[in-house]
Residue frames relative to the residue before (quaternion, step in Angstrom):
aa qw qx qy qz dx dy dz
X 1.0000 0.0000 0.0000 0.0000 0.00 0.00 0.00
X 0.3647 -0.8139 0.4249 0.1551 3.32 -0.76 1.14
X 0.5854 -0.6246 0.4561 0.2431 3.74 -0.90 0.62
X 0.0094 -0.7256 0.6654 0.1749 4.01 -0.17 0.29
X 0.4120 -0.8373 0.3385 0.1212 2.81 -1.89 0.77
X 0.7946 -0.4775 0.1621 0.3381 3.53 -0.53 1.07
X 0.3163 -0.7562 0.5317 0.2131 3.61 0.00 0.95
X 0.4226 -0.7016 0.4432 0.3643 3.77 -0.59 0.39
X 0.7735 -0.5422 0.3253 0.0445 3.25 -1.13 0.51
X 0.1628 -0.8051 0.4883 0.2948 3.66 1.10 -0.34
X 0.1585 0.7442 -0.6470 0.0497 3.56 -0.64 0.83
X 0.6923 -0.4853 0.3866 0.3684 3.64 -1.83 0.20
X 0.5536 -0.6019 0.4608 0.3449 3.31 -1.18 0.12
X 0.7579 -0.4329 0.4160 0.2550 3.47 -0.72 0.22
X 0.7525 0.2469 -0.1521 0.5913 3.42 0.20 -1.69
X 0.6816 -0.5455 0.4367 0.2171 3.20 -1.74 1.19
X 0.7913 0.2900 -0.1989 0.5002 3.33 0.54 -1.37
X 0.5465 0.3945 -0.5239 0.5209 4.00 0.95 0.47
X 0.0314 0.7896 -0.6127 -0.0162 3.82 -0.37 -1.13
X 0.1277 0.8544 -0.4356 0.2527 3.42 1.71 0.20
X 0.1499 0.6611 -0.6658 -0.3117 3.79 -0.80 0.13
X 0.0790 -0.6057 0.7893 -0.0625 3.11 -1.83 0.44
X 0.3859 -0.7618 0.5119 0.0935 3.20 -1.39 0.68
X 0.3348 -0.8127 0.4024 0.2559 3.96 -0.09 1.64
X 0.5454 -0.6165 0.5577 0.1070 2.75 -1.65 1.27
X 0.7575 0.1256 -0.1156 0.6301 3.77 1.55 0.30
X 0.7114 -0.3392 0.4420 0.4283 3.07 -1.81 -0.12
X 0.9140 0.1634 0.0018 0.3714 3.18 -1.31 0.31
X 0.4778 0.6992 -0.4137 0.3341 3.75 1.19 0.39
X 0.2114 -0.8587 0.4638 0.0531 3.71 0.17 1.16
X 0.8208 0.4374 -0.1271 0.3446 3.51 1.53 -0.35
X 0.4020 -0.7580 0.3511 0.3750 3.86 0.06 0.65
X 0.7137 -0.1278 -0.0086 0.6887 4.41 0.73 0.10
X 0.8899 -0.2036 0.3292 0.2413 3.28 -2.38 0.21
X 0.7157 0.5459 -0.2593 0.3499 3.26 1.10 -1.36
X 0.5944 0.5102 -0.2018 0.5879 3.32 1.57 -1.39
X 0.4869 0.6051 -0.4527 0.4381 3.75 0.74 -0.41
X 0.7993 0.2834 -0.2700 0.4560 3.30 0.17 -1.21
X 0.5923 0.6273 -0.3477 0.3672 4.07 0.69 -0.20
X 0.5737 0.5214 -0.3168 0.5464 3.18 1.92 -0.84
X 0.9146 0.0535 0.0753 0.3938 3.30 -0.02 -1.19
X 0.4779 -0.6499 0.4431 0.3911 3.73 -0.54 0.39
X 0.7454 0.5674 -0.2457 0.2489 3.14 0.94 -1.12
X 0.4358 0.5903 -0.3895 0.5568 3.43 2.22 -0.25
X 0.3487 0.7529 -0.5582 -0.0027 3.59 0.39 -0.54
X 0.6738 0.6042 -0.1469 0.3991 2.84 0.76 -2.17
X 0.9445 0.1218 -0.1345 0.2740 3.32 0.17 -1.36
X 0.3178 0.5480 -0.5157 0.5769 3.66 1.96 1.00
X 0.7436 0.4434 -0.4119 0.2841 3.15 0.25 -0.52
X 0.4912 0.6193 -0.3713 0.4872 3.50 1.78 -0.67
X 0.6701 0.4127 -0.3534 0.5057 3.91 0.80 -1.41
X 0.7264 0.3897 -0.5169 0.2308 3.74 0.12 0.21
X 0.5134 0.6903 -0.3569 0.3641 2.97 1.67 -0.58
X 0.5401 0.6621 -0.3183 0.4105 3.23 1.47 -1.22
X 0.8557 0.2932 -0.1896 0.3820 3.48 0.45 -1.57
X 0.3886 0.6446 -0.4568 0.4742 3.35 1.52 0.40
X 0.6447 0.2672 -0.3130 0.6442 3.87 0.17 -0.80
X 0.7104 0.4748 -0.4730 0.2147 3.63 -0.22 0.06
X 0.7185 0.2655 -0.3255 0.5544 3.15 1.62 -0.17
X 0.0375 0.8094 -0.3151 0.4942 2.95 1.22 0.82
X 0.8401 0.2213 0.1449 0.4736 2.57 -0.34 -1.96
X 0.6690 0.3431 -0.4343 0.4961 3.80 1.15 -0.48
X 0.6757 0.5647 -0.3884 0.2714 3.70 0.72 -0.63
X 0.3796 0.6782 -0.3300 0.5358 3.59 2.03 -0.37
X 0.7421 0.4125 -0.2080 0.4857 3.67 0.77 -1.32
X 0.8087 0.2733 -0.3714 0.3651 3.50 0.54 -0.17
X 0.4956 0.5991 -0.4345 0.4547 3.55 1.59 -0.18
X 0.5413 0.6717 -0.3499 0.3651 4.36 1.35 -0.12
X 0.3908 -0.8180 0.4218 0.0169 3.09 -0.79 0.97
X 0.4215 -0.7528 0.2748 0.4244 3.84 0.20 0.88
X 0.3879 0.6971 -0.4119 0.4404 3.44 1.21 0.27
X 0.7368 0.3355 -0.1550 0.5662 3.64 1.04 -1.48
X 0.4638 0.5348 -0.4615 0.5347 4.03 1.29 -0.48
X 0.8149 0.3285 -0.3205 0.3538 3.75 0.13 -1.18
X 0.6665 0.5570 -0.3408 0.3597 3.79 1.06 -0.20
X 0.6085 0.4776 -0.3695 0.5149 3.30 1.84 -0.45
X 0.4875 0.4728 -0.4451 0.5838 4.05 1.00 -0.49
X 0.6024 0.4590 -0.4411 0.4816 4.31 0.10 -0.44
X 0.7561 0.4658 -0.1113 0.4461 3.39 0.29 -0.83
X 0.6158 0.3986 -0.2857 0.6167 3.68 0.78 -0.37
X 0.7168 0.3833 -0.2935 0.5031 3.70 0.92 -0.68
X 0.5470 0.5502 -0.4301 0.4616 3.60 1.10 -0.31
X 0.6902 0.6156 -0.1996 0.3238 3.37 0.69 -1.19
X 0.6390 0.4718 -0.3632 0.4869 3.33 1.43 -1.27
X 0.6752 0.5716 -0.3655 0.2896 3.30 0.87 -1.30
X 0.7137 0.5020 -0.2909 0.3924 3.65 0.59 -1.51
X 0.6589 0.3869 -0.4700 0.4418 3.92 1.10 -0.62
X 0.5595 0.5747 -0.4739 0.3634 3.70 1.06 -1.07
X 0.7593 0.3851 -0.3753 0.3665 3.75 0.44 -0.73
X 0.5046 0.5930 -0.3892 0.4921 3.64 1.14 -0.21
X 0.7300 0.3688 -0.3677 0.4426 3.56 0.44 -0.89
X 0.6768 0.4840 -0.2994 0.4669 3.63 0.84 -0.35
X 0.3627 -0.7824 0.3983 0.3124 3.70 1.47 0.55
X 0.0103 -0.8024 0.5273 -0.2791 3.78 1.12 1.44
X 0.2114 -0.7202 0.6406 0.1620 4.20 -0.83 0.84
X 0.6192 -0.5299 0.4135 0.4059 3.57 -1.09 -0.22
X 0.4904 -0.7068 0.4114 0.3013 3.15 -0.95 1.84
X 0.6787 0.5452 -0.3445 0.3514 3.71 0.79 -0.52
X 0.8332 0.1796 -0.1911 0.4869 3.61 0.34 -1.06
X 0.6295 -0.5333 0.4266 0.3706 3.45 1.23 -0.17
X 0.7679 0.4548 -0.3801 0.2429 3.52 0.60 -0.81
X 0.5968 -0.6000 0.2835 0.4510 3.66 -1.53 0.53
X 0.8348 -0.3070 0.3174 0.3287 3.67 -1.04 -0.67
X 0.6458 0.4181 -0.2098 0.6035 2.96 1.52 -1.06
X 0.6324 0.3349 -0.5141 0.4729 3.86 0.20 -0.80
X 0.5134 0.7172 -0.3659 0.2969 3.79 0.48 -0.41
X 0.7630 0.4536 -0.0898 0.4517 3.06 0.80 -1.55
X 0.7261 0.4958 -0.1624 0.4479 3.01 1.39 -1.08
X 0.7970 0.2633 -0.2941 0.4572 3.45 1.62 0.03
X 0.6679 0.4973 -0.1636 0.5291 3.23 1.80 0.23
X 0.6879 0.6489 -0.1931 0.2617 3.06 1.33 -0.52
X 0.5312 0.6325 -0.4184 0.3779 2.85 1.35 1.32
X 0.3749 0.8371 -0.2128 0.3369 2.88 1.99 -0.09
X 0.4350 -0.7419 0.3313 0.3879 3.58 -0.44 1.20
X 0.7080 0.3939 -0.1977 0.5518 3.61 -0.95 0.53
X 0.5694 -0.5634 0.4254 0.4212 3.85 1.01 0.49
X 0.5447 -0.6403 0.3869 0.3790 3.35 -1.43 0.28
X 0.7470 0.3288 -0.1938 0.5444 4.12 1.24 -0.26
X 0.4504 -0.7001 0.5540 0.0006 2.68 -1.53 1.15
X 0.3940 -0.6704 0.5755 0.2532 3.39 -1.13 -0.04
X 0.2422 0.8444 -0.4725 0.0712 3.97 0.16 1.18
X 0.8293 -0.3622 0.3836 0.1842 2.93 -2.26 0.52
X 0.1880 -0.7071 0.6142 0.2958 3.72 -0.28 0.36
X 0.7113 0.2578 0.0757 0.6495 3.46 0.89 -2.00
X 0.3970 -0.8480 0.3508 0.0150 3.23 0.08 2.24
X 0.5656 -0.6515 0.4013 0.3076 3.45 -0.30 1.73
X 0.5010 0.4459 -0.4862 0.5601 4.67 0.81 -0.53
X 0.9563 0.1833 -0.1240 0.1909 3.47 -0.25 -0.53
X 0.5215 0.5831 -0.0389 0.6218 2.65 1.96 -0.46
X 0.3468 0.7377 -0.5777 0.0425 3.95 0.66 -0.58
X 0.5866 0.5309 -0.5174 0.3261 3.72 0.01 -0.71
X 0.7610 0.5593 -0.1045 0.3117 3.62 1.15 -0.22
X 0.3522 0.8640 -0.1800 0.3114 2.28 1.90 -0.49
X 0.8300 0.1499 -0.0314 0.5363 3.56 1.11 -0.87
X 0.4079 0.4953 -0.6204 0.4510 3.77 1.18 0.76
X 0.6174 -0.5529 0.5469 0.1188 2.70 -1.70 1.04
X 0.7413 0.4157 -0.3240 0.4156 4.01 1.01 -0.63
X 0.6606 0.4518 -0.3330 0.4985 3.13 1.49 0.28
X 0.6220 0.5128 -0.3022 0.5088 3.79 1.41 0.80
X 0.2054 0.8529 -0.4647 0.1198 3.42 -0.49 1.38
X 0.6743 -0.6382 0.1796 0.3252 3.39 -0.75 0.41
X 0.1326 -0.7757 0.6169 0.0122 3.46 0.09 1.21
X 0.3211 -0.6641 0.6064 0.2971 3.41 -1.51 -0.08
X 0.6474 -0.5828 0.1160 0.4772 3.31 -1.27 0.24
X 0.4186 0.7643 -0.2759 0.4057 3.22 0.90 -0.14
X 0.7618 0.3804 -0.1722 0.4953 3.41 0.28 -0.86
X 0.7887 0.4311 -0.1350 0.4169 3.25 1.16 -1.68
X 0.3410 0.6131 -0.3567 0.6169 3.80 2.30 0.57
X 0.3439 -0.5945 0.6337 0.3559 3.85 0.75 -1.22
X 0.6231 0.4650 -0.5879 0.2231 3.62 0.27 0.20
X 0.6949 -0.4704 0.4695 0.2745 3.43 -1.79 1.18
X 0.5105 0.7357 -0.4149 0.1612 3.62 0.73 -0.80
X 0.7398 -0.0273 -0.0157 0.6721 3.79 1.23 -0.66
X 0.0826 -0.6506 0.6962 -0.2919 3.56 0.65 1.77
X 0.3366 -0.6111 0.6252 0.3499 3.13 -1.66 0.23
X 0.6208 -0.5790 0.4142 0.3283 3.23 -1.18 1.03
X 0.8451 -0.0069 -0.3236 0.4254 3.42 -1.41 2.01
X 0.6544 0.4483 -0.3447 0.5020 3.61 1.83 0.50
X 0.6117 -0.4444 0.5627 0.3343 3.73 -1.78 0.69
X 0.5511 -0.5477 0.5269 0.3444 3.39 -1.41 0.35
X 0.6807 0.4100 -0.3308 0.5091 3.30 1.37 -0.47
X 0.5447 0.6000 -0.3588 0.4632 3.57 0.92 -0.39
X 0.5519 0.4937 -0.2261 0.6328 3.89 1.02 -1.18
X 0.7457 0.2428 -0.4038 0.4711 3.79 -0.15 -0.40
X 0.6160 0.4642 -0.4722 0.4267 4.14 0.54 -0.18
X 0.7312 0.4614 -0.2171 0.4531 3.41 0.87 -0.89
X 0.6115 0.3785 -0.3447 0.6033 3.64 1.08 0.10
X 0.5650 0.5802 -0.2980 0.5054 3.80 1.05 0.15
X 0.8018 0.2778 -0.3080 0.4303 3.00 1.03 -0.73
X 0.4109 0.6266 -0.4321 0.5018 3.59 1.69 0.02
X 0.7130 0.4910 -0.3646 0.3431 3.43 1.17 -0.85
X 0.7755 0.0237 0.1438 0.6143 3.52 0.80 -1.23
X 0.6352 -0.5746 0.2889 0.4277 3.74 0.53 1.49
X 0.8310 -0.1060 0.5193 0.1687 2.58 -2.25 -0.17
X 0.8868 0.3106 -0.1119 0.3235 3.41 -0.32 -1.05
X 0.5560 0.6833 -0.1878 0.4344 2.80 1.82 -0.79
X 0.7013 0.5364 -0.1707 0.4373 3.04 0.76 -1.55
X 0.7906 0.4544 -0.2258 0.3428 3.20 0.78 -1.12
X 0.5182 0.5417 -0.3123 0.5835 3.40 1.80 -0.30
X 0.5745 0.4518 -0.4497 0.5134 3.73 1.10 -0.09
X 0.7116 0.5445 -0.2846 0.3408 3.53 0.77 -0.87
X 0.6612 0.3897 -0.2085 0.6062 3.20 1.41 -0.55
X 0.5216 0.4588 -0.5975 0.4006 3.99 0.40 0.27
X 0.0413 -0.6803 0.7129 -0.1650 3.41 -1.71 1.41
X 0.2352 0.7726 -0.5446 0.2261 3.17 1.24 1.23
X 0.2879 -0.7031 0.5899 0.2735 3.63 -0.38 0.59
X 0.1433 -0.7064 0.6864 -0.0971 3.51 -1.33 1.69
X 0.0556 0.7529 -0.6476 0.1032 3.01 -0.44 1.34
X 0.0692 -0.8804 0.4620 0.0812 3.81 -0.23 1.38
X 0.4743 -0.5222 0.5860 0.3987 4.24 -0.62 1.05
X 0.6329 -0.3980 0.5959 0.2931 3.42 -2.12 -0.10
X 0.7185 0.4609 -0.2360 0.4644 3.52 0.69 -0.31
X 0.4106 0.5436 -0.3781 0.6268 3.79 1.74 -0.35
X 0.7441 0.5045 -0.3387 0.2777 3.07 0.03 -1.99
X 0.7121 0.5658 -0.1502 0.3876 3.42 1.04 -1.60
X 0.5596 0.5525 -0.2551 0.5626 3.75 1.61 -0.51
X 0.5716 0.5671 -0.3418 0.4845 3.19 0.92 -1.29
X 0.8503 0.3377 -0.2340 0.3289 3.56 0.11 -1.11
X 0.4458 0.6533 -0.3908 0.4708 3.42 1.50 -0.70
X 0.7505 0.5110 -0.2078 0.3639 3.89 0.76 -0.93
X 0.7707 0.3948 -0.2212 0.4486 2.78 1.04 -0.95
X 0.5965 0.3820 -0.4244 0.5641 3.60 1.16 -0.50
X 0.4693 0.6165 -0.4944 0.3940 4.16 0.43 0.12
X 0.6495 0.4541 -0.1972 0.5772 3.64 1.21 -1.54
X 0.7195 0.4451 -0.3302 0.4185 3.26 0.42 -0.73
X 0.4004 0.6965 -0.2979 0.5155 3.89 1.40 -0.60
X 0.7427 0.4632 -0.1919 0.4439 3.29 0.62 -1.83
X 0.7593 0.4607 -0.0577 0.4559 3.37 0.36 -1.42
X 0.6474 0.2589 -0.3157 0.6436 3.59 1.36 0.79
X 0.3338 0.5111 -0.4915 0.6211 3.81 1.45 0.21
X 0.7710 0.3817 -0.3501 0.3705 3.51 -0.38 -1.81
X 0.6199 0.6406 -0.3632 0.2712 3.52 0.55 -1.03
X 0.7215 0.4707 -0.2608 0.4358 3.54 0.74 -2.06
């Protein structure tokens, strides 16, 4: 028969003027938060003073999260999925799905352009199209150009939108495309999807610049 182990004890704080009880979160902790850390000892200065900083931006950072709207939750999950997609197709040395061209003529005529010269785009455009908005088989790497609508490097007797179906279907057939074109599943995503959604996709995307360096 096994032994459980002793809950701790609640004891005072240390510093005189606190005397706080509170119950330690370790061995040997004589003090009740960071603040009292630094009052005990000089030598905590440095690194209580880091743990408040810490738990400052954390509420911070949580009071930012509840003051968002599912409007800004769904645009940051859009974005984390844009991102995976547009490096995933870079690392695989992918051209724009629209005009065809490779990376390099790209770079070399766009690549001054704020925000790099390529984008991560919409086949079935997110205004009309939202239920789509965040599959990944319906996001590919467009440059900036293409993914603006300007004719300027269209393929030659095609729409920028016309060039991105036809470079889709070179990519992943016929059959495909057309089974994207026809999904009208209705995607309706909670704050907590939205928030998964993005946790994943900036993780992959994490990965897939590790593998890279």
């Amino acid at each position: 028969m096994s032994l459980q182990a002793k809950a701790p004890r609640p004891k005072k704080c240390r510093v005189e003027s606190c005397r706080t009880l509170f119950v330690p979160a370790r061995m040997g902790q004589a003090v009740c938060s960071p603040a009292c850390a630094i009052i005990d000892a000089p030598k905590n200065q440095d690194r209580a003073r880091k743990a408040i900083q810490r738990e400052e931006r954390a509420d911070i950072k949580e009071r930012k999260e509840k003051l968002k709207s599912r409007s800004e939750f769904l645009h940051e999950a859009e974005k984390a999925v844009r991102d995976y997609r547009r490096i995933y197709e870079l690392s695989i040395g992918s051209g724009c799905i629209s005009c065809g061209e490779s990376q390099e003529s790209i770079l070399a005529a766009q690549g001054w352009k704020v925000g790099g010269a390529f984008d991560g785009g919409h086949f079935m455009g997110k205004g009309a199209r939202p239920e789509l908005r965040l599959i990944p088989e319906n996001i590919w790497l467009q440059c900036k150009a293409c993914n603006s609508g300007s004719y300027m490097h269209a393929r030659k007797g095609y729409t920028v939108s016309q060039g991105f179906r036809s470079g889709l279907i070179d990519r992943i057939g016929l059959e495909a495309v057309e089974a994207l074109e026809a999904d009208h599943e209705p995607r309706k995503y909670t704050i907590d999807e939205l928030k998964a959604i993005t946790v994943q996709y900036r993780a992959k995307t994490r990965e897939l610049k590790r593998t890279a360096a």
